[in-house]
C-alpha positions, 0 to 999 in steps of 0.5 A: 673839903674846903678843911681839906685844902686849908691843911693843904695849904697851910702846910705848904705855906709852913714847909716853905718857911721851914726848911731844916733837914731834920723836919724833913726826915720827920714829914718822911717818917710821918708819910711812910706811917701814913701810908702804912696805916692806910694800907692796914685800914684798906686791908681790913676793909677788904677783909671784911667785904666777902663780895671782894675777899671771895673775888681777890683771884679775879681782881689780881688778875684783871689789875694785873692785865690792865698794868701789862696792857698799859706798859705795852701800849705805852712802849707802843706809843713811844716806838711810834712816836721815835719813829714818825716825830722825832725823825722830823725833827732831828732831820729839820735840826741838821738842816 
């Protein structure tokens, strides 16, 4: 952990002193490979697990369940919170 948080830390303290833009489109590159090579890992992971790989079906579905209940309750929450707070205070602001 605490090697974790040194490369963490060093990083930042390094990305504050250099800033050039071709460093950044490298440290782009480099996330996107990253991110590639982790989902690559991830998927043969899952591939090798057959509790998983025979239950992908149901895991889609609950995953995509628990996104759409998420978005709605969200939508929701803002419409309640337009309608109840934010008429409060627009009505104390044109006092």
């Amino acid at each position: 952990m605490f090697l974790i948080l040194l490369s963490l830390f060093l990083g930042m303290i390094l990305g504050f002193f250099l800033k050039s833009k071709k460093l950044r489109k490298v440290v782009d590159k480099g996330y996107y490979i990253s991110v590639l090579a982790l989902l690559f890992l991830m998927g043969i992971g899952i591939g090798q697990n057959k509790e998983i790989f025979s239950n992908i079906g149901k895991i889609g579905l609950l995953s995509f369940s628990l996104a759409v209940i998420s978005i709605a309750g969200s939508i929701i929450f803002v419409k309640l919170i337009d309608k109840t707070i934010l008429k409060i205070e627009t009505k104390r602001a044109t006092k």
